[in-house]
C-alpha positions as CSV (number, residue, x, y, z in Angstrom):
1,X,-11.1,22.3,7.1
2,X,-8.3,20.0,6.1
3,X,-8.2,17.6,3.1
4,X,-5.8,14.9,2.6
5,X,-5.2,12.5,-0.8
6,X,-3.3,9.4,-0.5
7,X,-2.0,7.6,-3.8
8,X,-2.6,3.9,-4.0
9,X,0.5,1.3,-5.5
10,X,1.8,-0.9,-7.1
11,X,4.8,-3.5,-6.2
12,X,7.3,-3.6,-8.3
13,X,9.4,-6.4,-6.8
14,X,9.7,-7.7,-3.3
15,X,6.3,-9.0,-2.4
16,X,5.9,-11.6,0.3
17,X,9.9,-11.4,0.8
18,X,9.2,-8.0,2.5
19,X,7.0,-9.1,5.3
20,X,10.0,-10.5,7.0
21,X,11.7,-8.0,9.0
22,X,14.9,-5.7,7.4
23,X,13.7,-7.1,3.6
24,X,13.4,-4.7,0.9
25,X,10.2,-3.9,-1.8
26,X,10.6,-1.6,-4.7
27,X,7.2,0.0,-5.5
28,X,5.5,3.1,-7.0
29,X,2.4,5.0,-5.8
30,X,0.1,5.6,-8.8
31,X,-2.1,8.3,-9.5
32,X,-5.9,7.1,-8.3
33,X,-6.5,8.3,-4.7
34,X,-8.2,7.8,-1.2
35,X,-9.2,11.8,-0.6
36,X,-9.9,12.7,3.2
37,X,-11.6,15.9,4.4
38,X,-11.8,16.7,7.8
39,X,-14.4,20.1,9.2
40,X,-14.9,20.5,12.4
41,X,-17.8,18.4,14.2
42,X,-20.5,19.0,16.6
43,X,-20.0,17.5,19.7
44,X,-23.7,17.3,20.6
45,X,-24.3,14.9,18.1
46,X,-20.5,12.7,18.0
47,X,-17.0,13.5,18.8
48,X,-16.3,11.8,15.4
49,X,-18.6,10.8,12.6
50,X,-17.2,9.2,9.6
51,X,-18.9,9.3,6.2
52,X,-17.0,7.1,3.5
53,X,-17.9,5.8,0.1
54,X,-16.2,2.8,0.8
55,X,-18.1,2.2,4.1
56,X,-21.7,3.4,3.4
57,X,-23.4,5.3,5.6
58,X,-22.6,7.4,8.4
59,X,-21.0,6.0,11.1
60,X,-20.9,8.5,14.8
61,X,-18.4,7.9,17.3
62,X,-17.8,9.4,21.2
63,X,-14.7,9.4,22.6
64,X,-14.0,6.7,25.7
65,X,-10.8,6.8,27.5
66,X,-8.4,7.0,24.1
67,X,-11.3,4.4,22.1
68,X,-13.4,5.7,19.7
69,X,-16.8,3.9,20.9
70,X,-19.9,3.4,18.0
71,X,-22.8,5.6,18.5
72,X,-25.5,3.4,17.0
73,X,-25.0,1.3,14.1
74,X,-22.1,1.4,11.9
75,X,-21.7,1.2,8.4
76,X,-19.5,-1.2,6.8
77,X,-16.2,-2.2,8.2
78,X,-14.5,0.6,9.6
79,X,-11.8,-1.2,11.8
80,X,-8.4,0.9,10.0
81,X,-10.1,4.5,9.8
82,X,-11.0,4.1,13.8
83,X,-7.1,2.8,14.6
84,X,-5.7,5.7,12.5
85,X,-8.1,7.9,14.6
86,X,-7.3,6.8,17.6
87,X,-3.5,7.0,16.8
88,X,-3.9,10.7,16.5
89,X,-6.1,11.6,18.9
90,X,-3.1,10.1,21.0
91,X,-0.2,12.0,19.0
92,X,-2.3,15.1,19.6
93,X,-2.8,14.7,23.2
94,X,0.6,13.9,23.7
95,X,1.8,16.8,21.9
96,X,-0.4,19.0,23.7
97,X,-2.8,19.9,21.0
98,X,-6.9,19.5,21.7
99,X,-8.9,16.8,20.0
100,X,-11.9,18.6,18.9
101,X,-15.2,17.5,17.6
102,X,-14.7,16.5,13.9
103,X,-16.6,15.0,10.8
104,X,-14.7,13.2,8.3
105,X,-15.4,12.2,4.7
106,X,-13.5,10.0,2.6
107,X,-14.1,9.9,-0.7
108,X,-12.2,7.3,-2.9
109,X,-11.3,5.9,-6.9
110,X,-9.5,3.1,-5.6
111,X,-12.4,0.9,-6.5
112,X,-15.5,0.9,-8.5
113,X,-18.8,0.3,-7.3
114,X,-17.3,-1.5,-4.3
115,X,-14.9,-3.5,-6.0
116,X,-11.0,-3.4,-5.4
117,X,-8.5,-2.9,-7.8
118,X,-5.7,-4.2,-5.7
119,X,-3.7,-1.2,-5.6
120,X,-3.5,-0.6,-1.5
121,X,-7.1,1.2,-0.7
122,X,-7.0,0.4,2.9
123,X,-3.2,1.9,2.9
124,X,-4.1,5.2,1.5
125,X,-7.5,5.4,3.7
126,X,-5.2,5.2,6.8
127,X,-2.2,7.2,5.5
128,X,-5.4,10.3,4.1
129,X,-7.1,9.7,7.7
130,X,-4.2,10.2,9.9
131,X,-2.6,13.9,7.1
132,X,-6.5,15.4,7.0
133,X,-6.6,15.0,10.8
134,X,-3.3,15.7,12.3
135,X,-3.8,18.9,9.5
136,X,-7.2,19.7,11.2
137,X,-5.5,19.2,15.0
138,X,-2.9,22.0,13.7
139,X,0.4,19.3,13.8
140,X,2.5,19.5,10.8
141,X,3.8,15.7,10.8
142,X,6.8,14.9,8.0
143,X,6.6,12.2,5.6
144,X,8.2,9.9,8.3
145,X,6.3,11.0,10.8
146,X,3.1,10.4,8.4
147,X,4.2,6.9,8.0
148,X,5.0,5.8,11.3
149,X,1.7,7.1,12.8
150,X,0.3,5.1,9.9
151,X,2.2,1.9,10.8
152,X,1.3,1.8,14.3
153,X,-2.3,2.4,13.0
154,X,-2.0,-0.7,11.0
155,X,-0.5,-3.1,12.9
156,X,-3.0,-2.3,15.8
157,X,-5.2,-4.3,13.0
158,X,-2.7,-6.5,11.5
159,X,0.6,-6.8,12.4
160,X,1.3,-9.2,9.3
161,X,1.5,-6.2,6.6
162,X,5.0,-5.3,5.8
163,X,4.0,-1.3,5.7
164,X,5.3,-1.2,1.9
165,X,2.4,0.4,1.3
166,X,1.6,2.4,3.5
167,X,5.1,4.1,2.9
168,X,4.0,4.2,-0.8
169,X,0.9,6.1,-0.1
170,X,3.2,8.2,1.6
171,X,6.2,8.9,-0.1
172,X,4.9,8.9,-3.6
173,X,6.7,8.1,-6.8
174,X,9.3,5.0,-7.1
175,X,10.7,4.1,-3.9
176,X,13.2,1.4,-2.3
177,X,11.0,0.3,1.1
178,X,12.8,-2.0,4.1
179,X,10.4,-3.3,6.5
180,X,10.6,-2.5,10.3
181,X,9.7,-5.6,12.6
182,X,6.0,-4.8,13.5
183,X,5.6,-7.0,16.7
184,X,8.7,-4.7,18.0
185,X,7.0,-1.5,16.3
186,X,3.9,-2.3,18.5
187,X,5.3,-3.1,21.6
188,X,7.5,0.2,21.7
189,X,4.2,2.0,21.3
190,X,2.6,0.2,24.2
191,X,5.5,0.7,26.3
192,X,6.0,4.7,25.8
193,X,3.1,5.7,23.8
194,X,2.4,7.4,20.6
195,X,4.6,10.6,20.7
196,X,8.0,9.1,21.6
197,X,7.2,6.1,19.9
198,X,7.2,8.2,16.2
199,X,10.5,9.9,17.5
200,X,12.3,6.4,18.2
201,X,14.5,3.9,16.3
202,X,13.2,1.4,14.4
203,X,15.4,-1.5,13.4
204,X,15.0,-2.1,9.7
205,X,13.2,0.6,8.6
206,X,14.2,2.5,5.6
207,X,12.8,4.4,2.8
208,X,14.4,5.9,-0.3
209,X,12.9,7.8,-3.6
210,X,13.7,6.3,-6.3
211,X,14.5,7.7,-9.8
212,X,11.0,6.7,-12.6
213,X,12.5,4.4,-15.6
214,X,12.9,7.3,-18.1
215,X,12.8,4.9,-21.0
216,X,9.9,2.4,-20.3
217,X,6.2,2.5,-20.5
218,X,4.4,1.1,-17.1
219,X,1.0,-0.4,-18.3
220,X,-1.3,-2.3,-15.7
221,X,-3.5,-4.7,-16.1
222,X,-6.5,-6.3,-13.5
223,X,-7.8,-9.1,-13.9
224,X,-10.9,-8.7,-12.5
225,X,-10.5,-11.2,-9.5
226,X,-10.2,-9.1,-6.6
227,X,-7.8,-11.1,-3.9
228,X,-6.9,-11.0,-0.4
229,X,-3.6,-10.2,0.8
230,X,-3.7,-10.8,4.3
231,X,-4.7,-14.7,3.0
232,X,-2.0,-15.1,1.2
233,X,0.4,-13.6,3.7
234,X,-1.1,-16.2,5.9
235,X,-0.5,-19.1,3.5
236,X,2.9,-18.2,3.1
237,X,3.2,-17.6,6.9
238,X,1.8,-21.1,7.8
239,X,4.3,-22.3,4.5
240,X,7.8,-20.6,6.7
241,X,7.2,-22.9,9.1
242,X,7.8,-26.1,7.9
243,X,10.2,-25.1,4.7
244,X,13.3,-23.3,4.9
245,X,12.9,-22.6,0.9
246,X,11.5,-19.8,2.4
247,X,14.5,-17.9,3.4
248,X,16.6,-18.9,0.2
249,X,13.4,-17.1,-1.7
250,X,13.6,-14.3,0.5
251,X,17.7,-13.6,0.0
252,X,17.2,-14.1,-3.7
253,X,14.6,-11.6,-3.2
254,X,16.4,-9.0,-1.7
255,X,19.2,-9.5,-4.8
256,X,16.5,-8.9,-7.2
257,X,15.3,-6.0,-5.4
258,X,19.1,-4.3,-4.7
259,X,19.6,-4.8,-8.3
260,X,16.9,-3.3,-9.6
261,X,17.0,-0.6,-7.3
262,X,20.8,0.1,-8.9
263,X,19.2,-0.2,-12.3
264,X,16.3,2.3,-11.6
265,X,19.3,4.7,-10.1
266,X,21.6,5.0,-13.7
267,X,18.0,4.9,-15.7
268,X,19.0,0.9,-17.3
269,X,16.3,0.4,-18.8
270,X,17.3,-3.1,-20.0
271,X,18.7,-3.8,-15.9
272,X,15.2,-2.9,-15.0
273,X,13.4,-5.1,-17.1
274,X,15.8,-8.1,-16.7
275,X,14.9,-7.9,-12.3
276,X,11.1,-7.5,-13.2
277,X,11.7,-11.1,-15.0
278,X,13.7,-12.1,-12.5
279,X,11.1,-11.2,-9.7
280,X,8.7,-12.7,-12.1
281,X,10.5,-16.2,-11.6
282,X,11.0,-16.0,-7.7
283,X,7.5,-15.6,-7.4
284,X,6.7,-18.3,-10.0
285,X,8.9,-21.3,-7.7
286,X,7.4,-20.0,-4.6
287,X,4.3,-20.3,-5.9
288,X,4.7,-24.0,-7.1
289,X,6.6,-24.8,-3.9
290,X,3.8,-23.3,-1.7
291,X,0.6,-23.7,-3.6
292,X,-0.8,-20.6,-2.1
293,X,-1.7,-19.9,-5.6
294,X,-0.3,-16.6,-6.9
295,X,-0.8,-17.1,-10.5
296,X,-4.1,-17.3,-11.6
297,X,-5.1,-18.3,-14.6
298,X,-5.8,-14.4,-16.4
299,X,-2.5,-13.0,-14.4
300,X,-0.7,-16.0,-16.4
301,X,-1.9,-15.0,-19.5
302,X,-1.6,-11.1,-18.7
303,X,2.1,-12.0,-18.3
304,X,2.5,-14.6,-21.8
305,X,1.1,-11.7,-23.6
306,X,3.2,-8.9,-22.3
307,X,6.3,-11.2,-22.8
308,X,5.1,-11.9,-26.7
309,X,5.1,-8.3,-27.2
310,X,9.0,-8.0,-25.1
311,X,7.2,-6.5,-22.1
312,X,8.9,-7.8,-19.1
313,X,5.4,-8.7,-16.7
314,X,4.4,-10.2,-13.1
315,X,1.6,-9.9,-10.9
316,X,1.8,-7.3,-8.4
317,X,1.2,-7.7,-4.5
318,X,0.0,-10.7,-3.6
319,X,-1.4,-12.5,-6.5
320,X,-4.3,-14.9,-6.6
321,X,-6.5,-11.9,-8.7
322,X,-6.1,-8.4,-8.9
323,X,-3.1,-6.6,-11.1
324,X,-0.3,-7.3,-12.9
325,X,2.1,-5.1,-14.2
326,X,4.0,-4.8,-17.8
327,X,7.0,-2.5,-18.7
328,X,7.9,-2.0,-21.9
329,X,10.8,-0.6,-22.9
330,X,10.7,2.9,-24.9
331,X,7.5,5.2,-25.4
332,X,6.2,2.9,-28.7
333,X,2.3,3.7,-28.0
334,X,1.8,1.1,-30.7
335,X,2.9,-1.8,-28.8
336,X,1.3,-0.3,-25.7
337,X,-2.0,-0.5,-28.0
338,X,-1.6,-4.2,-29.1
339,X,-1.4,-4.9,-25.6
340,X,-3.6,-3.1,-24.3
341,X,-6.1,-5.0,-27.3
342,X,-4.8,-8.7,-26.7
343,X,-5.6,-7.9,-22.8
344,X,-9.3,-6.8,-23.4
345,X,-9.4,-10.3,-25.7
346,X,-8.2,-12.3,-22.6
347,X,-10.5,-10.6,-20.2
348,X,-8.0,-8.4,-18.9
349,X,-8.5,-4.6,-18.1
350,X,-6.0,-2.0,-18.6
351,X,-5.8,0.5,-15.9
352,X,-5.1,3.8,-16.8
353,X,-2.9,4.5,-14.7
354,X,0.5,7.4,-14.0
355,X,3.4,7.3,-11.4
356,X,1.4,9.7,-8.4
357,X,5.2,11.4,-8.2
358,X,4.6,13.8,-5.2
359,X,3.5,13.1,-1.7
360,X,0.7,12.9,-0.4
361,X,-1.4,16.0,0.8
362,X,-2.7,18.2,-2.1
363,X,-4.7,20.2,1.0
């Protein structure tokens, strides 16, 4: 038996900017968690079978030529744990390692009673799927290896995601992220497989831990609108193509993003709050230029109130619902109270929520 726990996240600055190739995120993995357990199976019945309480039911799968195939009906949408299967079923055979008959079980407090919280479920499933396997196969994959296994999973669903959280779920803690191009990430992999694909360059990619603001409080608030960020990638996608705002948005991103990353690094605490503004603003004219409606009405107000009370705020990820984020500066637990109060008034729910500071794995 293996068992694998993937942190969710949380941007801190960098969203939408990130999706373009070589651009940089700054984001911490928090401490709720997609957990993965993987036994061995028995191959009379499925090669695979997948029990989630995201995807309810059980779901059976055989084996077809590298696909995992349904056996029966399957329940709920399942399209991210097959890829990540099938991705290392492939790293295993490749390595010379057997793919045996396994059950897996994902257990997860990413979301309540089916509803998301916005903090990168469908990241950690993948990233938990692909450590509880590869640990059940007997392969020992690093933290880069981890990821890029993950990222080739993902983009064999959507090639739009930027991977920032994926490399969150796997890195843990704060970390600086730069974005690989995915279309070239995905073509390498069809071109020399799975194995040397993992062991190649890619272009753009980086990943660096980052030091936690030793001064500042993190609070997090949702707003109770869940939202979808492959639509709003898609707005802004359909948006590049006719404005070339787009790329002055994206540099100034990247500024905001190197400077706070410099400011997390000597542990300014005023540095850090001044770039979570400052991201707080780029996102605000791209969302007036673009309409594709990244402030809501409740992340607005989550961000007023945070600012009345000298919290530097902004939504985090994609906007249109789902969280926001707040940092105040110190450890004054009575401020963090007030604002945890004028949230609940607003309609607002704080998270409870810590920096997830290790990798994942926990087996």
């Amino acid at each position: 038996m293996s068992r694998w726990r993937a942190p969710g996240k949380l941007f801190i600055a960098g969203e939408y900017a990130v999706v373009e190739p070589g651009c940089k995120a700054v984001l911490a993995a928090v401490d709720r968690y997609v957990t993965v357990t993987a036994t061995a199976g028995d191959r009379r019945r499925a090669d695979i079978t997948v029990r989630s309480d995201i995807a309810f039911g059980t779901t059976r799968f055989e084996r077809y030529d590298g696909v995992l195939r349904p056996v029966g009906s399957v329940g709920g949408e399942l399209g991210r744990v097959v890829a990540a299967i099938e991705i290392v079923d492939r790293w295993a055979i490749e390595s010379g390692h057997p793919v045996p008959a396994v059950e897996v079980v994902i257990d997860s407090t990413l979301h309540e009673g089916g509803t998301k919280f916005g903090l990168g479920s469908s990241a950690a499933v993948i990233v938990a799927v692909i450590g509880s396997l590869a640990a059940c196969y007997g392969l020992r994959p690093t933290p880069m290896q981890l990821f890029r296994l993950a990222l080739l999973a993902a983009v064999r669903v959507d090639s739009r995601g930027s991977g920032a959280d994926l490399a969150a779920s796997t890195f843990g803690g704060w970390i600086a992220y730069h974005s690989p191009d995915r279309d070239a990430v995905r073509a390498l992999h069809d071109r020399v497989g799975v194995r040397e694909a993992v062991s190649a360059p890619w272009p753009g990619l980086a990943v660096r831990r980052l030091p936690q603001p030793g001064l500042a409080t993190l609070a997090v608030g949702w707003t109770g609108t869940p939202a979808s960020t492959a639509g709003q990638i898609a707005r802004a996608d359909a948006w590049d193509h006719a404005e070339a705002h787009y790329a002055a948005f994206r540099h100034d991103s990247e500024r905001c993003c190197t400077a706070l990353e410099s400011a997390l690094r000597i542990d300014d605490t005023a540095g850090v709050l001044a770039q979570i503004r400052r991201s707080r603003r780029l996102l605000r004219e791209l969302d007036v230029a673009t309409g594709i409606g990244i402030f809501t009405k409740r992340l607005s107000t989550l961000c007023a109130t945070a600012e009345e009370l000298g919290a530097a705020a902004k939504p985090s990820g994609a906007g249109g619902g789902d969280c926001g984020i707040a940092l105040l500066a110190g450890a004054d637990r009575a401020r963090a109270a007030e604002l945890n109060d004028r949230w609940r008034v607003a309609g607002i729910r704080q998270l409870p929520l810590e920096v997830a500071n290790l990798e994942g794995g926990f087996r």
